[in-house]
C-alpha positions, 0 to 999 in steps of 0.5 A: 547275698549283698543287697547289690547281687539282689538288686540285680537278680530282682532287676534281670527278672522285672526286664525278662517279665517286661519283655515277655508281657509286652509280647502279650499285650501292653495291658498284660499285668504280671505278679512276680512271688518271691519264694523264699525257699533258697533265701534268708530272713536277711535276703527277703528283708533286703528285697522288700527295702528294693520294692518287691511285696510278695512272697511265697513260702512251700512249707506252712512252718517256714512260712510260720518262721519267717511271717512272725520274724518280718511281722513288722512289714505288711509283706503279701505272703503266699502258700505255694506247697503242699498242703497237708490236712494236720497243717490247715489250722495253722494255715488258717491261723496265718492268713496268707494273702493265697494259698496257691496250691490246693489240688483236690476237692477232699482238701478243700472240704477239709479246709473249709469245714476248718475256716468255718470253725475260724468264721473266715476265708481264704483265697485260693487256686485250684492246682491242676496237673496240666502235665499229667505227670505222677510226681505233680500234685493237682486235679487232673486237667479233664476234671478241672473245670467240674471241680473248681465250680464244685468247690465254688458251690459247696466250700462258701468259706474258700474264695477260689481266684483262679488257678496255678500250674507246674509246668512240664518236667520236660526239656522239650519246649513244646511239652512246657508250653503245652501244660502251659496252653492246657492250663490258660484254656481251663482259666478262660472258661471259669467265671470269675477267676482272675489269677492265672499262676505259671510259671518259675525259674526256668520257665517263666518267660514261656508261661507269661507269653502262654497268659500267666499273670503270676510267676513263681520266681526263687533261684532266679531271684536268690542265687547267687 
């Protein structure tokens, strides 16, 4: 992709993000993740040289590959995929920024028994399966709040910041906002969290205006 169609890929979505946010409040920050799935080494490069510094990869070897290839730009990088157990020492070895899916308490004992061993960290979003939905991952909305202040007791070595959702798969709007509602509900009553992740491509606008301050965006940003 040309630097230019990134340029005014990345420009569309800062505009759409404005407008949204601004119809929250004028005070309402919003993170905006590039996640390199539909992108090139090329393209993630080219779009740091335009100003964006955060990046979500959906595969811990993919965000092997592309971490060592651009280990000369401090890039913040992400882990927004699924997480298998086999994969958490390697994560541990990369040391994202934030690991945005961890959706249960079983894979949270796992990776802090690891991060132990490391004698480190990791800060993390607890996924929640706002929609209900089986092809989702995450913990279920009505055990949410119990979970996240479990992992807060009995997991010192993972820094939960919140939370992150997929919203609906629904072509209904009201369905998306509503996941979307349930989700920023569960983020207002956890002490301390302070990252509230919904949102991507096709629905983003609508998650910002429901309290999200961190969007997931690839098509939007690498499509051509």
């Amino acid at each position: 992709m040309t630097k230019e169609k990134l340029s005014s890929n990345l420009d569309h979505v800062i505009w759409n993000v404005e407008q949204a946010r601004m119809m929250v409040s004028e005070h309402h920050i919003v993170k905006i993740v590039a996640v390199g799935k539909y992108s090139t080494i090329k393209d993630i490069e080219a779009l740091y040289r335009l100003g964006q510094r955060a990046f979500g990869e959906n595969q811990v070897q993919q965000l092997a590959l592309r971490s060592d290839e651009l280990a000369d730009l401090p890039i913040e990088w992400h882990m927004i995929g699924t997480l298998q157990k086999n994969k958490i020492n390697k994560l541990i070895e990369l040391r994202p920024a934030l690991f945005q899916s961890l959706d249960s308490f079983e894979l949270a004992v796992a990776l802090n028994e690891k991060l132990e061993v490391a004698n480190t960290t990791m800060n993390c979003l607890l996924q929640i399966n706002s929609a209900n939905e089986d092809t989702k991952s995450g913990v279920k909305k009505g055990e949410a709040i119990d979970i996240y202040n479990k992992i807060s007791k009995t997991c010192p070595n993972i820094k939960l910041k919140g939370v992150m959702c997929i919203g609906a798969n629904n072509d209904n709007t009201d369905k998306v906002r509503e996941s979307f509602v349930t989700t920023k509900e569960i983020f207002d009553k956890l002490d301390g969290a302070t990252i509230c992740s919904m949102g991507m491509s096709g629905d983003y606008e609508l998650a910002i205006e429901c309290g999200s301050n961190l969007v997931r965006i690839g098509s939007s940003i690498f499509d051509s």
